[in-house]
Each structure stands twice: as C-alpha cells, then as structure tokens.
FIKOLZA-1660 file (N, C-alpha, C; in steps of 0.1 Angstrom, whole numbers, plus 5000, padded with zeros to 4 digits):
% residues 139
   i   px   py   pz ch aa at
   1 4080 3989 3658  A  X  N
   1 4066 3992 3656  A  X CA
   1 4057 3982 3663  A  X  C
   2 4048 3984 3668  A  X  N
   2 4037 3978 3678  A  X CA
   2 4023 3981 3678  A  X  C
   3 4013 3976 3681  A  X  N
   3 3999 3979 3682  A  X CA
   3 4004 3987 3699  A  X  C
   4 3994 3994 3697  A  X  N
   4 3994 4006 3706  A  X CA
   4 3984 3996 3717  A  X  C
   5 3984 3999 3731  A  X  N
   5 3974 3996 3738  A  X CA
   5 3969 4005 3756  A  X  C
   6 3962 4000 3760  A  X  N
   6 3957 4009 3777  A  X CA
   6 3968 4013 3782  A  X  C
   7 3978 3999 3782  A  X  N
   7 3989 4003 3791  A  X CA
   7 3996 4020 3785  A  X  C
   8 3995 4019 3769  A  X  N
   8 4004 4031 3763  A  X CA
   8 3999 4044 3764  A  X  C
   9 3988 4046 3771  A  X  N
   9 3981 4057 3771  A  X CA
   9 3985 4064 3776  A  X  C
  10 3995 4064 3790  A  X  N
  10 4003 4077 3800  A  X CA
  10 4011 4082 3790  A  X  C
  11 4016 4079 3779  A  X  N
  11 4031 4083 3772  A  X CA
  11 4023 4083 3759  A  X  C
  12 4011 4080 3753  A  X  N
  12 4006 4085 3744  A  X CA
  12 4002 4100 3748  A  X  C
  13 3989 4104 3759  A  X  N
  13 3989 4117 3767  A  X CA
  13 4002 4125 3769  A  X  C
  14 4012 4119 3770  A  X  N
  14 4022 4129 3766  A  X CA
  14 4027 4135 3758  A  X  C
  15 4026 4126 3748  A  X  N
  15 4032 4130 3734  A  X CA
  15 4018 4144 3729  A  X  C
  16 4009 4137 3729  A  X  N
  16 3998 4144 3723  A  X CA
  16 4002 4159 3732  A  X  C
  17 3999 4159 3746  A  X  N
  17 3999 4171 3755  A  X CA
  17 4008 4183 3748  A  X  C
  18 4021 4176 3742  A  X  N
  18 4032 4184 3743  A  X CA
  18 4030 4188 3722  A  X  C
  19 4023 4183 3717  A  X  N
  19 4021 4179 3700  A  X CA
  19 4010 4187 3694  A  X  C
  20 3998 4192 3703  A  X  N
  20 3990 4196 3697  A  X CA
  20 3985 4209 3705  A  X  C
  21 3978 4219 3699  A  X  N
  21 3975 4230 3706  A  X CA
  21 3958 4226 3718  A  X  C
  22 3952 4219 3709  A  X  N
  22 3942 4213 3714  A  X CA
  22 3942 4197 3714  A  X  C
  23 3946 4189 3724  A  X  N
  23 3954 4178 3725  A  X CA
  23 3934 4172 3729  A  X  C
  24 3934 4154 3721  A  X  N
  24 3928 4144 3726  A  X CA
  24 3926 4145 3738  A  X  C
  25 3916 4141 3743  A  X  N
  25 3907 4135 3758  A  X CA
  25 3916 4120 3757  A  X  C
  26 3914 4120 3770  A  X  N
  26 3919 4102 3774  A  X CA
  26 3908 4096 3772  A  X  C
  27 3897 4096 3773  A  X  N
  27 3882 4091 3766  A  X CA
  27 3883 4087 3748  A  X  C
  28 3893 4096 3748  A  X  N
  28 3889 4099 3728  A  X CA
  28 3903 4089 3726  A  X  C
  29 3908 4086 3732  A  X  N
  29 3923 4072 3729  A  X CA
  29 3918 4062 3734  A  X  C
  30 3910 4062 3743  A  X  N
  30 3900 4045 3749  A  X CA
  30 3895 4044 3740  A  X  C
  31 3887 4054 3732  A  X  N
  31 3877 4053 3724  A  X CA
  31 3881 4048 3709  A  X  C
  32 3893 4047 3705  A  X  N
  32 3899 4043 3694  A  X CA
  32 3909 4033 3695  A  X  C
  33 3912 4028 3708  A  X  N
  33 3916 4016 3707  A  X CA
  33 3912 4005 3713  A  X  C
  34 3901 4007 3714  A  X  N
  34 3885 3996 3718  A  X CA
  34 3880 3995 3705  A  X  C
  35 3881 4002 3693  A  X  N
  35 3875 3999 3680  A  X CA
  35 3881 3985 3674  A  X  C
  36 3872 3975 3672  A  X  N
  36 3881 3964 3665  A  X CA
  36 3888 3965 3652  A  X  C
  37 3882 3972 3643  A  X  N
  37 3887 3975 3629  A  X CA
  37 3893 3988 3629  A  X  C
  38 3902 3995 3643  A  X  N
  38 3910 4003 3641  A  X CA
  38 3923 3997 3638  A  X  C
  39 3936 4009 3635  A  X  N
  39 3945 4003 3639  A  X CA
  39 3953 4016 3646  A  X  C
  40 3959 4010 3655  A  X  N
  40 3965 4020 3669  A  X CA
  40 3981 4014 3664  A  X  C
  41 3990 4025 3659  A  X  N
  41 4007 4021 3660  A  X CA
  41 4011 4029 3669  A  X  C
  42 4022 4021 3678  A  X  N
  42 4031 4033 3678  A  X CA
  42 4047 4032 3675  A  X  C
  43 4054 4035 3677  A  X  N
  43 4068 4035 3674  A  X CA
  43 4078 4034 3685  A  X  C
  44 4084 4027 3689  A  X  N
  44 4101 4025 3700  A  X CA
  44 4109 4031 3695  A  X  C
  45 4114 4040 3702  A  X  N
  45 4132 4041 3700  A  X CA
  45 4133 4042 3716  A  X  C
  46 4147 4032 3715  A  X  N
  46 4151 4032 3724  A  X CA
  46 4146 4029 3741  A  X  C
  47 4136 4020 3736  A  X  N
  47 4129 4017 3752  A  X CA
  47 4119 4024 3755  A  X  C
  48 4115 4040 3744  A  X  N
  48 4104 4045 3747  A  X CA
  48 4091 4049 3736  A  X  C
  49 4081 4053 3742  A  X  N
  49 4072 4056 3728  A  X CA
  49 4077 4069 3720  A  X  C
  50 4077 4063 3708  A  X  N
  50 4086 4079 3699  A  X CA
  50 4075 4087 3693  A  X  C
  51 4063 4082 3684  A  X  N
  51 4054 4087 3681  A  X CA
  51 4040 4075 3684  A  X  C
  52 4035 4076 3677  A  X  N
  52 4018 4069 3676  A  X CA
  52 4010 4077 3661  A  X  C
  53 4004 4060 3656  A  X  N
  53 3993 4069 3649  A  X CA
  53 3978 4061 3652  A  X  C
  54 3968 4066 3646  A  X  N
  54 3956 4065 3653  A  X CA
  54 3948 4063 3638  A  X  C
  55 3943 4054 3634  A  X  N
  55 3934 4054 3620  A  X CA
  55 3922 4043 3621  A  X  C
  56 3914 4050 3619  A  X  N
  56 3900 4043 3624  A  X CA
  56 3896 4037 3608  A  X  C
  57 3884 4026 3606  A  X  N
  57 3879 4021 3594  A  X CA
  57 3866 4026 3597  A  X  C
  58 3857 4034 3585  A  X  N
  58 3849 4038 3579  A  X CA
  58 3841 4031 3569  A  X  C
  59 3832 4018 3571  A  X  N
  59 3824 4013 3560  A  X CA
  59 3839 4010 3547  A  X  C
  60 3836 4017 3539  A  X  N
  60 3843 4020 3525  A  X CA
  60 3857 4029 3530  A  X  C
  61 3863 4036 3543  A  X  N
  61 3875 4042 3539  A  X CA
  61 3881 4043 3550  A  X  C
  62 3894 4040 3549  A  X  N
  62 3902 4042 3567  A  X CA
  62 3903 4057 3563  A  X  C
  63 3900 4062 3576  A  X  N
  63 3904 4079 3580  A  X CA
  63 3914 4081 3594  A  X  C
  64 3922 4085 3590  A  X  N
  64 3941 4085 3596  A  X CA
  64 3934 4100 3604  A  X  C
  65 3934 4094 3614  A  X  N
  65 3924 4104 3632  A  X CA
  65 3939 4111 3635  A  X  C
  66 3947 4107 3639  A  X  N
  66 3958 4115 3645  A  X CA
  66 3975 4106 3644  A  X  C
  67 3985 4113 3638  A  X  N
  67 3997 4109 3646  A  X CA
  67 4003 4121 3652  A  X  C
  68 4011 4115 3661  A  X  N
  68 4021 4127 3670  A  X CA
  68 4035 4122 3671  A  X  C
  69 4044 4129 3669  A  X  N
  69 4058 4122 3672  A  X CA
  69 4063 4131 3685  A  X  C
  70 4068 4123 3694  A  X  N
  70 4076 4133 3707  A  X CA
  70 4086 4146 3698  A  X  C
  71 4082 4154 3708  A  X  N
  71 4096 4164 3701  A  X CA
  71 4111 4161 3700  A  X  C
  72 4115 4153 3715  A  X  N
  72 4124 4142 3708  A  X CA
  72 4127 4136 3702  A  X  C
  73 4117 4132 3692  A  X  N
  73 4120 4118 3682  A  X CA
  73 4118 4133 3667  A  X  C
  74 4116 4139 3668  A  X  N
  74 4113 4148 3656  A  X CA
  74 4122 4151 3643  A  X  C
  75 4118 4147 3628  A  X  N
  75 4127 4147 3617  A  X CA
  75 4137 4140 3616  A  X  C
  76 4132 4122 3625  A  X  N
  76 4144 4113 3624  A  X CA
  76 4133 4101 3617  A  X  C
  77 4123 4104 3609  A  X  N
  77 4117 4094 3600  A  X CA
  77 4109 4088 3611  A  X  C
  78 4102 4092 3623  A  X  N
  78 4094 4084 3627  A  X CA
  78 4080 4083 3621  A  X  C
  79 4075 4093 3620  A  X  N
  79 4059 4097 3616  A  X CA
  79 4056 4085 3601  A  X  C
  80 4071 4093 3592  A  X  N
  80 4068 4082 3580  A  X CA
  80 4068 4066 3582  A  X  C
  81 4079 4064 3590  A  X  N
  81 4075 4047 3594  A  X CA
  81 4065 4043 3597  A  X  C
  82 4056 4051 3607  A  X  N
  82 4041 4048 3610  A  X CA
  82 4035 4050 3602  A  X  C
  83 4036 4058 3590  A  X  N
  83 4028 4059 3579  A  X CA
  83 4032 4046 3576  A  X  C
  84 4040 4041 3566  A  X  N
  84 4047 4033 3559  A  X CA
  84 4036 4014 3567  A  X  C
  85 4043 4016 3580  A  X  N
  85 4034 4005 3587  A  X CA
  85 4019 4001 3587  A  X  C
  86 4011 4015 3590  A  X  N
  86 3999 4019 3584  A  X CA
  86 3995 4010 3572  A  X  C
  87 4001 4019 3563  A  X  N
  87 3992 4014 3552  A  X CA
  87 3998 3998 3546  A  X  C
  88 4009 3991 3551  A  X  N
  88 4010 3978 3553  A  X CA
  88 3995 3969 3563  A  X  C
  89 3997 3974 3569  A  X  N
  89 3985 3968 3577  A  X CA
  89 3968 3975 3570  A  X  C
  90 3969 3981 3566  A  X  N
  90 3951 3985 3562  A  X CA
  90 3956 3987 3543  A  X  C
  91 3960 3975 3538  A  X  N
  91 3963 3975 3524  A  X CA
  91 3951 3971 3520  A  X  C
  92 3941 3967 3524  A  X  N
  92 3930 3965 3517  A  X CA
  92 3929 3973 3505  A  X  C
  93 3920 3974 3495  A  X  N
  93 3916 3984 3486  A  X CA
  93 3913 3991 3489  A  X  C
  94 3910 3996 3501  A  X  N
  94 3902 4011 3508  A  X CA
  94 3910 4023 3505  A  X  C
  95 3906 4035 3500  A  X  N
  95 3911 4047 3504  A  X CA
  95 3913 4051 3517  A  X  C
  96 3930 4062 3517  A  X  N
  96 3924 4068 3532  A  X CA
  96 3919 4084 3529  A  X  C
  97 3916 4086 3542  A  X  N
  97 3914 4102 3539  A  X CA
  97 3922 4108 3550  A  X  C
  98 3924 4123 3558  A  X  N
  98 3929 4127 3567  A  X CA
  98 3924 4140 3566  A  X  C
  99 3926 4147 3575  A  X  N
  99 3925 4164 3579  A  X CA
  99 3937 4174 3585  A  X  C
 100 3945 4178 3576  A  X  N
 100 3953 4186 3584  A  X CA
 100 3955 4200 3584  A  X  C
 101 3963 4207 3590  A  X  N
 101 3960 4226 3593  A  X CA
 101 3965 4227 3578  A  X  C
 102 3961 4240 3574  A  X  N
 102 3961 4246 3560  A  X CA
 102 3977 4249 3562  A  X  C
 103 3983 4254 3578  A  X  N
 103 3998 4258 3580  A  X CA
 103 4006 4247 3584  A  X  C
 104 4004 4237 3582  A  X  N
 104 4009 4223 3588  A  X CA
 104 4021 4221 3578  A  X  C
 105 4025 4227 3569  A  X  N
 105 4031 4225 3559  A  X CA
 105 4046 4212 3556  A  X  C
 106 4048 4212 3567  A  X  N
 106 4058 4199 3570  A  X CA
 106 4047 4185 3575  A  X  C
 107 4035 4187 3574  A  X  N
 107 4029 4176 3579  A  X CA
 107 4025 4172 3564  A  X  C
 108 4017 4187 3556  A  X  N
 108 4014 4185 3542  A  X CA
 108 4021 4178 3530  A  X  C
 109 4038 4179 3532  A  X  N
 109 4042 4172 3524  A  X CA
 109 4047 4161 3527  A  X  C
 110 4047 4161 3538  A  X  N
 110 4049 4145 3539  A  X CA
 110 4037 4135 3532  A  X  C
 111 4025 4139 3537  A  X  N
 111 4016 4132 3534  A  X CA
 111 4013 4131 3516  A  X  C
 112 4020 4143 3509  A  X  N
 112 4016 4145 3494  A  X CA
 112 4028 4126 3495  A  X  C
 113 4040 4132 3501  A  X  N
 113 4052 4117 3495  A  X CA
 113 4048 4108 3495  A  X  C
 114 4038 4108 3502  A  X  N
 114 4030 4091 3503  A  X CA
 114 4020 4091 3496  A  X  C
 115 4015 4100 3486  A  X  N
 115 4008 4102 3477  A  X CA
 115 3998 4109 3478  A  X  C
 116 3994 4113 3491  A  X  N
 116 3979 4119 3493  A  X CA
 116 3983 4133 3485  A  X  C
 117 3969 4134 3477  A  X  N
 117 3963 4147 3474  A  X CA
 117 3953 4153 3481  A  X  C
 118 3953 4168 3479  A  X  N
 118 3940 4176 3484  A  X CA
 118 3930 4173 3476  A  X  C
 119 3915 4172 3484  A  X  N
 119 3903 4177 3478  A  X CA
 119 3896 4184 3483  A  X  C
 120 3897 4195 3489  A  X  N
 120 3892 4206 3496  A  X CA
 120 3897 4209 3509  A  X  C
 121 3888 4215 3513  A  X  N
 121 3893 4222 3527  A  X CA
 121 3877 4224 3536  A  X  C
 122 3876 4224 3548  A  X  N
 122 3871 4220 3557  A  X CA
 122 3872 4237 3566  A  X  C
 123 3862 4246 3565  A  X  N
 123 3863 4259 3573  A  X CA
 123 3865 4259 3583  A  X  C
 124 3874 4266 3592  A  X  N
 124 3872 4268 3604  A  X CA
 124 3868 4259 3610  A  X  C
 125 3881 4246 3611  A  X  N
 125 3875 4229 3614  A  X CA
 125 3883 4231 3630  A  X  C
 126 3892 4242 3630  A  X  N
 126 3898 4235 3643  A  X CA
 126 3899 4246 3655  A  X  C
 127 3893 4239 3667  A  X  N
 127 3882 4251 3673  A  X CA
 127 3894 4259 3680  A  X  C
 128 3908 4258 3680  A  X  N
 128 3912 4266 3692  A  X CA
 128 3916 4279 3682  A  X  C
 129 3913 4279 3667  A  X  N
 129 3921 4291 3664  A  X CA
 129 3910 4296 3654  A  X  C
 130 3901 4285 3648  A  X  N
 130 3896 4286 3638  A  X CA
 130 3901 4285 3629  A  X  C
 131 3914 4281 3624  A  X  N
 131 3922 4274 3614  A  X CA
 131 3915 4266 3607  A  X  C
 132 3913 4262 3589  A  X  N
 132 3911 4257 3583  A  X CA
 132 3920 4241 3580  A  X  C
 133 3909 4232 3578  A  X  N
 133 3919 4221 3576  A  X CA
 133 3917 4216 3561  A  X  C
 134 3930 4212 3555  A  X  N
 134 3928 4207 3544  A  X CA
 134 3928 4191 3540  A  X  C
 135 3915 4188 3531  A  X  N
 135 3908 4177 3529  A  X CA
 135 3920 4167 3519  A  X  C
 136 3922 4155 3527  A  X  N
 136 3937 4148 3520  A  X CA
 136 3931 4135 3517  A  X  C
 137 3933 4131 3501  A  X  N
 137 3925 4112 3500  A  X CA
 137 3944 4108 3493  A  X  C
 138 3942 4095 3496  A  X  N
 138 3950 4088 3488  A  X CA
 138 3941 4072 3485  A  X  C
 139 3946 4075 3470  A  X  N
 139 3932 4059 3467  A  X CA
 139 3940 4052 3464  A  X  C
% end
C-alpha cells in the first residue's frame, strides 16, 4: 500500500476505464491528488497497481470519492485493505460518509463490515442510468 501519485494516473485511468460505467476525467484524479488534506491509496500486487482509493477531507468529515479494484485483482481482499489503510490514516475523530448504487450490493456490504450504515438515498444521483445512490456514514 502507497500514496497514489501523477506518475499513477495511466494505470489509475485504467482501472477506473474498465470499473465504472461513467468512469472519472483525468482532471477529476489531478484534482484530488493536488488536495493536501486528501488521501490517495493505492494497492501493489505483484509489481502492479491492483486497486486505488480516493477520499477527500471536508471541514468536519472525510468523504470516500471513489475506489476501483482491476478486474484482475477482484474478491482477493484488495478494496478492503484500502479500506482498512484508509481509515488508519484518516483516524482522526472525523466521520466518513460515501455514495454508492442502490444495486452495488457487493460494494454495500462490504462497506456495512466496516461498519457503515445507511442514511438515505440520494435520487437519480448517477447520470448514466439515473440510478439512485445510497447515503453511507460510519462515525
């Protein structure tokens, strides 16, 4: 596990490319790892990047922006390590929050394992389908 940086951005773009239906701008990953009070992980196996997460600080609360794991690295414990690393590094007393699809259901329980609960849901948050996202704190 490592701070993510410029150099990681060709193989972050990939992961994302291949991870999301409506995948990050390369503007929108400069843009969050130029934040000083972010933190940018990402994860190695094997000599390459496996996933990445992306969690920005908010006044009073870190809000967990995006992870992606390669489809390669998928259901071998990477996402959770970055979680796990995560909130080692942003242990402050801050809550986090997050947003994920209402159908994301392998993303949703992971996130409950780590303790997040729902507090609502977010309409028609995500533009390529109109998919609802649901509202996740852990304090």
């Amino acid at each position: 596990m490592r701070r993510l940086g410029y150099s990681d951005l060709p193989n972050v773009i990939s992961i994302e490319r291949r991870s999301f239906p409506t995948p990050w701008s390369l503007a929108m990953f400069v843009l969050e790892l130029s934040k000083p009070s972010g933190i940018c992980l990402g994860a190695m196996r094997g000599g390459e990047l496996a996933g990445y997460v992306i969690c920005s600080r908010y006044d009073q609360v870190w809000h967990l922006m995006n992870v992606a794991v390669s489809p390669d690295h998928r259901t071998r414990g990477v996402a959770g390590a970055l979680l796990r690393r995560l909130f080692e590094e942003g242990r402050s007393q801050l809550p986090f929050t997050l947003e994920v699809r209402v159908s994301n259901h392998r993303a949703i329980g992971m996130y409950e394992h780590f303790g997040f609960r729902s507090a609502g849901v977010r309409p028609r948050y995500y533009h390529d389908n109109g998919e609802d996202a649901l509202i996740m704190w852990l304090d």
